[in-house]
C-alpha positions as CSV (number, residue, x, y, z in Angstrom):
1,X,-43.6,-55.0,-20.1
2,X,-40.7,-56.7,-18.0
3,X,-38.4,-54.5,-20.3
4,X,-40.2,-51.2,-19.4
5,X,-40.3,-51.9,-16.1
6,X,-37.2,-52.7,-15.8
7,X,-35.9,-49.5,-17.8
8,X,-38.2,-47.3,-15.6
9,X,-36.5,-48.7,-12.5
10,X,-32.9,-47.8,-14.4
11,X,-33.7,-44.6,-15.1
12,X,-35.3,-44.0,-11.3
13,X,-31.7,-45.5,-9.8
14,X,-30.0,-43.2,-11.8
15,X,-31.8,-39.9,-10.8
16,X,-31.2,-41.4,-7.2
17,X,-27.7,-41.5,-8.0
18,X,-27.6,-38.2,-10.0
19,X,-29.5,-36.2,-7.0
20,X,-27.5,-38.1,-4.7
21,X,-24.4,-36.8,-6.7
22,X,-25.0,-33.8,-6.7
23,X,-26.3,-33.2,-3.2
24,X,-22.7,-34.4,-2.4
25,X,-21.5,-31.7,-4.4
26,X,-23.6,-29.4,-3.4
27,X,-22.6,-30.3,0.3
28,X,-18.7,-29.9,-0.4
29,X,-19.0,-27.1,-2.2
30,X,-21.0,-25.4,0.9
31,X,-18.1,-27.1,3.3
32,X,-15.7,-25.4,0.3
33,X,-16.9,-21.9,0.2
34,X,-17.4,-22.3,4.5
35,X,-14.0,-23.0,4.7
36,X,-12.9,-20.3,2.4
37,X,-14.9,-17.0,3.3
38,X,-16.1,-17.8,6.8
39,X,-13.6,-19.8,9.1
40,X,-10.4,-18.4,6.6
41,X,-9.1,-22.0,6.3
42,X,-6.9,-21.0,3.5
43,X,-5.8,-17.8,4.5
44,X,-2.3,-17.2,4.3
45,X,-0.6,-15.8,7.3
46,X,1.4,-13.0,6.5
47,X,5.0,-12.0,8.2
48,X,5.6,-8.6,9.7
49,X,4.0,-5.7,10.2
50,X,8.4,-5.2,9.6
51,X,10.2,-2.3,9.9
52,X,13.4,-1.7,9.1
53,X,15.7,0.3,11.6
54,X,19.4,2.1,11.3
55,X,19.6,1.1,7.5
56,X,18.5,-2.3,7.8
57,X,21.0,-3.4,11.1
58,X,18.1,-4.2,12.8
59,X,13.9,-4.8,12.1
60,X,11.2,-4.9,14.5
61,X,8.0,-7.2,13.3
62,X,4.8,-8.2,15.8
63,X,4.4,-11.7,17.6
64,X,2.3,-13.4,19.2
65,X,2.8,-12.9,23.2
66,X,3.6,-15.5,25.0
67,X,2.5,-14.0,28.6
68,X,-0.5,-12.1,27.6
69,X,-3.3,-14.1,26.5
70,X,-4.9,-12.9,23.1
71,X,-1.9,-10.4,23.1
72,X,1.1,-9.1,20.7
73,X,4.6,-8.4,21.7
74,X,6.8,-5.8,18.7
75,X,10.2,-7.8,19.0
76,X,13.5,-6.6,17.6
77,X,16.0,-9.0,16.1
78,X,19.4,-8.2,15.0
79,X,19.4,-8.4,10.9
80,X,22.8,-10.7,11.2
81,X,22.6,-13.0,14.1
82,X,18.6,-12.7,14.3
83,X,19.3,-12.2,18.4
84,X,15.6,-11.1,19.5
85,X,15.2,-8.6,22.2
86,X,11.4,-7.9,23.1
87,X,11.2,-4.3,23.1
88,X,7.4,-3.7,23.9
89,X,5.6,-6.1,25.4
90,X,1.4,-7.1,25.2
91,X,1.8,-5.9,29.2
92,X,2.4,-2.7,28.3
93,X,0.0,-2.1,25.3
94,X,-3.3,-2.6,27.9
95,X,-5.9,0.6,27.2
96,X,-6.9,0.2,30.8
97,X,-6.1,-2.4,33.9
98,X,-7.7,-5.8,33.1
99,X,-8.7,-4.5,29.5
100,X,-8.5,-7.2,26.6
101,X,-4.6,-6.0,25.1
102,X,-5.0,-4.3,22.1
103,X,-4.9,-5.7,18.6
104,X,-1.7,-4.0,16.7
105,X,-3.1,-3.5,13.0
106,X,0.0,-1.2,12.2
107,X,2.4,0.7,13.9
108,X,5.2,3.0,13.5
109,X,8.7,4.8,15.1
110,X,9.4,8.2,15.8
111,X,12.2,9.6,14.1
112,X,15.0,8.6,17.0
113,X,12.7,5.3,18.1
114,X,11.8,6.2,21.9
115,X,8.3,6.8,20.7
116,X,5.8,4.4,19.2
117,X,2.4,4.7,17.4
118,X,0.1,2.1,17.3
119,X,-3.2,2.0,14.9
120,X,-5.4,-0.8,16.3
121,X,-9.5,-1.1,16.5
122,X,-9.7,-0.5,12.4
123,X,-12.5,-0.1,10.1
124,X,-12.9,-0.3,6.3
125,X,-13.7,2.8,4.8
126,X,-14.2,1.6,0.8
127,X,-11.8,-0.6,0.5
128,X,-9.2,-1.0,3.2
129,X,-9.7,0.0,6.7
130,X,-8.1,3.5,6.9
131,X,-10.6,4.5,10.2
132,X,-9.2,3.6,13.9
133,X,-7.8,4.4,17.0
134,X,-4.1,5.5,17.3
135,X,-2.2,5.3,20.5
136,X,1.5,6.5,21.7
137,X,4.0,4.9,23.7
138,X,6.8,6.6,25.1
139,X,9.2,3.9,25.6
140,X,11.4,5.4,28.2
141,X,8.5,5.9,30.7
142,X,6.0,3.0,29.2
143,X,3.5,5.8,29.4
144,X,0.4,5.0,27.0
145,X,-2.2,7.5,25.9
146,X,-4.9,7.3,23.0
147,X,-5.1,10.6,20.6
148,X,-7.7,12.4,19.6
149,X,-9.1,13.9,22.8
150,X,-12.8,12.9,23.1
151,X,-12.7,11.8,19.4
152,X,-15.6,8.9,18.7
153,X,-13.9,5.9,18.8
154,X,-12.4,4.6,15.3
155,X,-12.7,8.4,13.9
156,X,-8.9,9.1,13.6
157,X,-7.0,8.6,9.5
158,X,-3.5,8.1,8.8
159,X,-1.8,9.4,11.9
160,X,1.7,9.9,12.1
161,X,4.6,11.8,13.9
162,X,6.5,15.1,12.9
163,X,9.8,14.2,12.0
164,X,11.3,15.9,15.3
165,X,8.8,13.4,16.8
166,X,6.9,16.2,19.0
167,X,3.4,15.9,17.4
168,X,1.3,14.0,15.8
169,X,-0.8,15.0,12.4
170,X,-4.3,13.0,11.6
171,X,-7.6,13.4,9.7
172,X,-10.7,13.3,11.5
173,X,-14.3,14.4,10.0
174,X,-12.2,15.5,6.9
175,X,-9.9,17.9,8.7
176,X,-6.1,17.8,9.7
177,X,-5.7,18.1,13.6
178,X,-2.0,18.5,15.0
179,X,-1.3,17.0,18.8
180,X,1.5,17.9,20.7
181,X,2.6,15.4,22.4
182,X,3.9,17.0,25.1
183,X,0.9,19.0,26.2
184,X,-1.7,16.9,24.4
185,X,-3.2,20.3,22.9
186,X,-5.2,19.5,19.4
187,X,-5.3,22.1,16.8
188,X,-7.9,22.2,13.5
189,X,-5.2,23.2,11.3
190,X,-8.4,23.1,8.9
191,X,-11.4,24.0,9.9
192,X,-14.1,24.0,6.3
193,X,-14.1,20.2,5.7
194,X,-17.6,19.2,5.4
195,X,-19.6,16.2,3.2
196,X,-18.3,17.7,0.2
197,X,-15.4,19.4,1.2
198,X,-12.0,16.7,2.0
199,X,-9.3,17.9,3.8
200,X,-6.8,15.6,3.7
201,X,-8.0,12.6,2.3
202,X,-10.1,12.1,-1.3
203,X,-12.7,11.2,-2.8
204,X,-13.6,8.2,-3.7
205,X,-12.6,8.5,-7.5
206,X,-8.9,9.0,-6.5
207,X,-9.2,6.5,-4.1
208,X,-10.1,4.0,-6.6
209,X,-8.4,5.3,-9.8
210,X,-5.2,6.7,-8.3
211,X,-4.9,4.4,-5.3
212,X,-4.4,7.6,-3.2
213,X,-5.7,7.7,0.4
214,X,-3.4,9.4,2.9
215,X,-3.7,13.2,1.2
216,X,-1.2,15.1,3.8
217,X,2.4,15.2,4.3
218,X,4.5,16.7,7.2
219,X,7.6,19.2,6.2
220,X,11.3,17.8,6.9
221,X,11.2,20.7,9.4
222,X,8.1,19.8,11.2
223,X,6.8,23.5,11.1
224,X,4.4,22.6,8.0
225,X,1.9,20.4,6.4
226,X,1.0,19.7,3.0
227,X,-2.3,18.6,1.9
228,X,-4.8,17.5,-0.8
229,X,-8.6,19.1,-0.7
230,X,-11.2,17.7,-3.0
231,X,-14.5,20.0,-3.6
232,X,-17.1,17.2,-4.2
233,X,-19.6,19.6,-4.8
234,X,-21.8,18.8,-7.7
235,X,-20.6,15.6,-8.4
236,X,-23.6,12.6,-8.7
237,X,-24.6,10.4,-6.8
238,X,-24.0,6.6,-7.7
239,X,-26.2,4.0,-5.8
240,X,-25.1,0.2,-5.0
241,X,-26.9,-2.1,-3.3
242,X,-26.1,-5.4,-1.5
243,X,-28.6,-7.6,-1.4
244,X,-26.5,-10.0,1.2
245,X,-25.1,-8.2,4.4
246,X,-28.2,-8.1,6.1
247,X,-31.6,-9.2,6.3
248,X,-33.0,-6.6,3.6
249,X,-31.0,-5.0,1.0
250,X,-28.6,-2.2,1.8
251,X,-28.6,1.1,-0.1
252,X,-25.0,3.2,-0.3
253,X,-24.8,6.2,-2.0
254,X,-21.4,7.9,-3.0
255,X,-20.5,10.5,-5.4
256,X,-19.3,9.3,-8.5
257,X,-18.5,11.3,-11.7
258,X,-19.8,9.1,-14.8
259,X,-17.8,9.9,-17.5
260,X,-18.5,13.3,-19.1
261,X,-19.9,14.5,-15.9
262,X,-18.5,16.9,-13.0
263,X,-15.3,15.5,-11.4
264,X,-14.1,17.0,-8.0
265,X,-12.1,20.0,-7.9
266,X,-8.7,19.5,-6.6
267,X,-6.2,21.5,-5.1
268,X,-2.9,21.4,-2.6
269,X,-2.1,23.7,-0.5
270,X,0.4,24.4,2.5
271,X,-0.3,25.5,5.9
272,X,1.7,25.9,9.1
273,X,1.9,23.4,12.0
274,X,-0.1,25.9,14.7
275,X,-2.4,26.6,11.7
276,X,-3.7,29.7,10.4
277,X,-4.2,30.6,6.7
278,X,-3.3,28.1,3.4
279,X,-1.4,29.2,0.8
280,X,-2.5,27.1,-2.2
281,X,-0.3,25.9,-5.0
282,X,-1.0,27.8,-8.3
283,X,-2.0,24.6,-10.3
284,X,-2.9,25.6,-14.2
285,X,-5.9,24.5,-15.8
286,X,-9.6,23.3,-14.8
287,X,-9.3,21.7,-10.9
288,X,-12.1,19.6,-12.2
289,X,-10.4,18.2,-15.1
290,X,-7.2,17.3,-13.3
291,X,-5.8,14.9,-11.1
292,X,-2.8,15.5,-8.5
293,X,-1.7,11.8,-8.5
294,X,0.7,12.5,-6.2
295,X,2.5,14.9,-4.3
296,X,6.0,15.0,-1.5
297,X,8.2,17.7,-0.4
298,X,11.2,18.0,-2.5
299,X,13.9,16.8,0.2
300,X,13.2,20.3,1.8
301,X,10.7,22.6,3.7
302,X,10.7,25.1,1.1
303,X,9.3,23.0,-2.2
304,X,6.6,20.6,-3.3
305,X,6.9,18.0,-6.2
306,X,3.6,16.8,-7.5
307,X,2.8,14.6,-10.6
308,X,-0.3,16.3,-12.4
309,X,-2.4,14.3,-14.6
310,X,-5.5,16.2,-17.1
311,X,-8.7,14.0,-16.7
312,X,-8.1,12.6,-20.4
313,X,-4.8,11.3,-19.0
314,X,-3.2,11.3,-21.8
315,X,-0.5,14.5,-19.9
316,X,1.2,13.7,-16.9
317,X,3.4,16.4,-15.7
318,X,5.8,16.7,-13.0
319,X,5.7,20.0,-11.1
320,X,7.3,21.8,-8.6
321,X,5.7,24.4,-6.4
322,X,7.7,26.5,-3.8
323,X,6.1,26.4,-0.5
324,X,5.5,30.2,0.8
325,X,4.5,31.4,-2.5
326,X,2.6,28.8,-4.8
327,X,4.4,29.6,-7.7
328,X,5.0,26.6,-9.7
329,X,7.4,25.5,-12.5
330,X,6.7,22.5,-15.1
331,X,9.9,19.9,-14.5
332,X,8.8,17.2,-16.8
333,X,5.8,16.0,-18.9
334,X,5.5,12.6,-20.1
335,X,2.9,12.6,-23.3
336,X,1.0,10.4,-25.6
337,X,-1.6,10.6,-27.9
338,X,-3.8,7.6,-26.3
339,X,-2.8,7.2,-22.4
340,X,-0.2,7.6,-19.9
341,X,-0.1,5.8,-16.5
342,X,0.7,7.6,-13.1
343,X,3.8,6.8,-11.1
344,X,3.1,5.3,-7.7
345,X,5.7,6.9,-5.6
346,X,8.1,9.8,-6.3
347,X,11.2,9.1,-4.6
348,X,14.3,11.7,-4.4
349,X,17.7,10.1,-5.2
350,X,21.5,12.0,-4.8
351,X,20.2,14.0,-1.7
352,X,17.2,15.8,-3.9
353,X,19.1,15.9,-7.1
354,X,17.2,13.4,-9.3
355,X,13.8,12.2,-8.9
356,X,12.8,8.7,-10.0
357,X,10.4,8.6,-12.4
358,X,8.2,5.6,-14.6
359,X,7.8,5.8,-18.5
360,X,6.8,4.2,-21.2
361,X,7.8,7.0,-23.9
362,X,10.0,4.6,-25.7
363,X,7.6,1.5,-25.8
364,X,8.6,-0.2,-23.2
365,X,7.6,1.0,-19.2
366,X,11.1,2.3,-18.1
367,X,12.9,4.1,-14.9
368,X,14.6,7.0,-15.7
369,X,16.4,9.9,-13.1
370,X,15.4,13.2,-13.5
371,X,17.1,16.0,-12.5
372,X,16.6,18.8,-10.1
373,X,18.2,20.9,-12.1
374,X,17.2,21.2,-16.0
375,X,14.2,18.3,-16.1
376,X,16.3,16.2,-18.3
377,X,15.5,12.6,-18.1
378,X,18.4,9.6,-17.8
379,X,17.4,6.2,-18.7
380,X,18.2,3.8,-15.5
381,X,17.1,0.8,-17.0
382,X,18.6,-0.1,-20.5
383,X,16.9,-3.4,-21.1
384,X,14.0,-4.9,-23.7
385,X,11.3,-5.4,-20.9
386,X,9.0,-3.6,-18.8
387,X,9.4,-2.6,-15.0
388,X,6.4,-3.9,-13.3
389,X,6.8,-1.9,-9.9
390,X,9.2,-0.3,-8.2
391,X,11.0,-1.5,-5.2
392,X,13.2,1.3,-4.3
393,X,16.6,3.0,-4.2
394,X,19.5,1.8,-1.7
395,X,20.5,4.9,0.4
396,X,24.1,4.3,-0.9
397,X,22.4,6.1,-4.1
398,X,23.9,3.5,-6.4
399,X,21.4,0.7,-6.7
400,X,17.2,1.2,-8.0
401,X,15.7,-1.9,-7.6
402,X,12.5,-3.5,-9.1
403,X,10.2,-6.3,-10.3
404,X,10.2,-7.4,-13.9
405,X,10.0,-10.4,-15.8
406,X,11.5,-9.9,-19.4
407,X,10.8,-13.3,-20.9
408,X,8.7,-14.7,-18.5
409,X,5.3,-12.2,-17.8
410,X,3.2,-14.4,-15.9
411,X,5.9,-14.1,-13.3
412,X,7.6,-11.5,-11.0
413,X,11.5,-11.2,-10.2
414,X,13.9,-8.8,-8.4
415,X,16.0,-7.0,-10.6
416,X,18.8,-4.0,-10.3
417,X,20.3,-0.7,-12.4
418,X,22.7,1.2,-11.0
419,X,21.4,4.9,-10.4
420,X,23.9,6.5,-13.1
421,X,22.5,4.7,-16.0
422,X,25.7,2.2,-16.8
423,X,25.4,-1.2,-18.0
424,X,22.6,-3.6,-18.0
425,X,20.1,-4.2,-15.3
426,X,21.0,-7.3,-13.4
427,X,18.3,-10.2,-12.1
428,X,18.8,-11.0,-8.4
429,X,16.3,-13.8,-7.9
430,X,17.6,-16.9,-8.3
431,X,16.7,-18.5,-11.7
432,X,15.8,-21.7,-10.5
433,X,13.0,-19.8,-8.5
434,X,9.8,-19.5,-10.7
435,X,6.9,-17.9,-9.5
436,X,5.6,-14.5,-7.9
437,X,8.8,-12.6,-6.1
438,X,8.0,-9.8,-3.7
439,X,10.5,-7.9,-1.1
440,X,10.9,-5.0,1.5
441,X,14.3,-4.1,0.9
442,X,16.3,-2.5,3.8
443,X,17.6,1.0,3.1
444,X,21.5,-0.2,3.2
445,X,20.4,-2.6,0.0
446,X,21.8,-5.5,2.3
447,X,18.9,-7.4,3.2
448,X,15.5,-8.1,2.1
449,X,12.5,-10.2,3.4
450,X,11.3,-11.8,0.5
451,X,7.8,-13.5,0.0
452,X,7.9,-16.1,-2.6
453,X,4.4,-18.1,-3.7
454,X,3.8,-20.1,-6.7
455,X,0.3,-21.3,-8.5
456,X,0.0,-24.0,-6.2
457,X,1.8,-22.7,-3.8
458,X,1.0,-20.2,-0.7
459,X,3.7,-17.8,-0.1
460,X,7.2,-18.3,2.0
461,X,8.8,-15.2,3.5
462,X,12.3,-15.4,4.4
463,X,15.4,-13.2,5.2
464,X,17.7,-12.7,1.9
465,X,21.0,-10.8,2.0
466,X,21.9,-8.8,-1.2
467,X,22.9,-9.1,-3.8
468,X,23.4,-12.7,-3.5
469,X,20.3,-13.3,-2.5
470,X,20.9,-16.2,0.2
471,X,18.6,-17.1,2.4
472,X,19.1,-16.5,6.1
473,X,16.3,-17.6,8.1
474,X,12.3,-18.2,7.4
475,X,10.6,-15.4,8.6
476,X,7.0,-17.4,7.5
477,X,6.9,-20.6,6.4
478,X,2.7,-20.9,5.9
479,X,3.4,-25.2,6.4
480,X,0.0,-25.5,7.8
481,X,-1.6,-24.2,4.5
482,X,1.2,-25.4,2.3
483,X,0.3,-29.1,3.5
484,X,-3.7,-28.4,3.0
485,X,-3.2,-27.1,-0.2
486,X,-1.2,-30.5,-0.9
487,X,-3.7,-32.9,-0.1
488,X,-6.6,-30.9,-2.4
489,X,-4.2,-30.2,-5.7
490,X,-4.2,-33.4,-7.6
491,X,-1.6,-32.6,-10.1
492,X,0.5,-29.1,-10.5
493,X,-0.8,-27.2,-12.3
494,X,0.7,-26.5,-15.8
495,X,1.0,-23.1,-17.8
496,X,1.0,-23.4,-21.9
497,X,1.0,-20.8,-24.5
498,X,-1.7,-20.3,-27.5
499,X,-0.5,-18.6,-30.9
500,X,-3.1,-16.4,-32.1
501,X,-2.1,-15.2,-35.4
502,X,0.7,-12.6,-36.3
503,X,3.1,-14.0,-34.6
504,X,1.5,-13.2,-30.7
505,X,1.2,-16.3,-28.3
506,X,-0.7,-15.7,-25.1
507,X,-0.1,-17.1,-21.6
């Protein structure tokens, strides 16, 4: 009986100490998550918005202000000798007198830098917030004025200057609106976007599947714009609901083509800066059972490239179109019997001689130039490994950069071709730097600011010069969060490989 007793009062002291145990947990793992998704305790801060100005002799990044409280000052710094001038300060980024300063989410220059355009009081439209207010400063006269007219506030998309710098283009209600900037006239240079009707933006399957957002483009002569519309019409309606933003579950509805079902129609079309009438490209095939995956001017104001995908995606073809007429001529296709990826970005190279363009039609995903001229394609990038992403061309036209990782594919690293297709590509990161590699290379191919993070980690952005990639100065150093993460990683973490048959080992 003593026994029993005695094993009853075990067993009761160890529940105790099991529910104690895993209260505890249950406690640290709130504090955990808390700490995570509400106060942002291990969010890292990121350096820049940076922009790069004459080639890369100078950048301009927001900081923190040290006369405005709550405000944000866009400093300059010479690339070389990292002298910092501030060039607009918090002071004069005030909506009104005695108005909290503004909070710069983006910005960007005019053409010749007097002017500046500021996005600021954001919202999230999907996935990113692509919905705000847009403001310009004229630096010479430090005169500020919001655009948009009487536009609701946070109703203005992806505003930004005509390359002479005299208006301003943006999306409102699914229409393209031009400002001048001198008179502050607004003209609907469309006038038919509706629910189902997109001027200028996309749908939400583009969005997602084609990471394509901004849908219009300004000529190099300012006098046009180019733009994507998406007839949504028809398409079905797909409902989600969250059962955790509010108080009762929330219902949102958005057209979503399941497979096998009615897709948007797509088109592009061109129409002049003081509006009037579109002339549309004459794109072959189905509009619903194609995808314009991307689209630029071809390095002038009288022709389009576009890269134009069939819904099967297993055709990806590079087209031109000439502006005035429509007419259009194929320039490329890239094939294959299962699936071809889209390119990202189509970036001229030689002054609009060659376009830079992604394969993987010899096995491996590859770089090639193609030219202007006949549509033949030269390989860039004569090595056994895949190019992750593209980084960019130098404006000297002799360097493409990108990330790749031959022999290592858990990781990412800066490598380099030369643009005519000689030699070998050549790794720039230093090989006694493992981990993730990112960088915003000036156009010169001089400099960089390079974010470097590991597993355990949190990223480090500094100043590089190229090629030799030497560290100039930390641009962020994230020390706060590097020593948190410290004290909670009890041993580094360690990466190992598993053979599973044939040969093949996975990370």
């Amino acid at each position: 009986m003593i026994k029993k007793k005695r094993s009853a009062r075990y067993l009761v002291c160890i529940g105790w100490i099991l529910i104690c145990a895993c209260s505890l947990q249950a406690q640290q793992l709130s504090a955990t998550l808390n700490a995570i998704f509400n106060q942002h305790e291990f969010e890292a801060k990121r350096f820049g918005p940076a922009r790069w100005i004459d080639q890369g002799a100078r950048y301009t990044t927001v900081e923190p202000s040290a006369s405005v409280s709550g405000g944000q000052d866009i400093v300059e710094y010479e690339t070389a000798s990292g002298n910092r001038t501030i060039l607009v300060s918090a002071a004069k980024l005030l909506p009104t007198p005695g108005a909290p300063p503004m909070k710069i989410d983006d910005y960007a220059w005019s053409s010749d830098n007097k002017q500046l355009l500021i996005f600021t009081n954001t919202k999230k439209v999907w996935r990113l917030n692509t919905r705000g207010d847009y403001w310009v400063l004229d630096l010479a006269s430090g005169h500020l004025k919001k655009l948009g007219g009487d536009a609701l506030e946070s109703s203005l998309m992806f505003a930004k200057f005509s390359p002479d710098g005299k208006s301003v283009a943006f999306v409102r209600a699914n229409n393209i609106y031009v400002q001048d900037l001198t008179t502050d006239r607004i003209r609907a240079v469309t006038q038919d976007g509706s629910a189902t009707l997109i001027n200028g933006t996309t749908d939400w399957v583009s969005e997602e599947e084609l990471s394509l957002r901004d849908a219009f483009r300004w000529s190099p002569d300012s006098r046009s714009i180019a733009y994507w519309q998406f007839d949504t019409s028809g398409v079905g309606q797909y409902s989600l609901i969250n059962d955790t933003k509010e108080e009762y579950p929330v219902v949102t509805t958005y057209g979503y083509p399941q497979p096998g079902t009615t897709n948007s129609a797509v088109r592009v079309g061109v129409v002049a800066a003081q509006g009037g009438p579109t002339k549309w490209v004459q794109l072959p095939g189905d509009p619903r059972n194609h995808y314009v995956a991307r689209m630029e001017w071809a390095k002038s104001s009288d022709e389009l490239v576009l890269e134009y995908l069939n819904r099967l995606q297993n055709t990806n073809q590079v087209l031109t179109a000439v502006a005035q007429t429509g007419a259009v001529r194929t320039l490329f296709e890239d094939k294959d019997s299962a699936w071809v990826d889209y390119n990202r970005s189509l970036d001229w190279v030689a002054g609009g001689k060659g376009l830079l363009f992604l394969s993987e039609s010899d096995g491996w995903r590859h770089a090639y130039v193609i030219s202007h001229a006949d549509g033949k394609a030269r390989l860039i990038t004569n090595f056994s490994g895949d190019v992750i992403s593209e980084v960019g061309a130098d404006s000297t036209d002799q360097w493409f950069y990108f990330i790749a990782s031959p022999n290592d594919p858990i990781r990412r690293y800066l490598y380099r071709s030369r643009l005519d297709g000689s030699g070998s590509p050549q790794r720039l990161t230093p090989t006694d730097e493992p981990g993730t590699h990112a960088y915003d290379i000036s156009p010169n191919g001089k400099w960089a600011f390079h974010t470097h993070s590991t597993f355990d980690g949190p990223p480090l952005t500094e100043l590089v010069s190229l090629p030799d990639h030497k560290g100039i100065r930390v641009l962020e150093a994230n020390d706060v969060l590097a020593q948190k993460t410290r004290e909670l990683i009890a041993s580094p973490t360690e990466f190992f490989q598993v053979a599973v048959g044939n040969g093949v080992k996975l990370d």
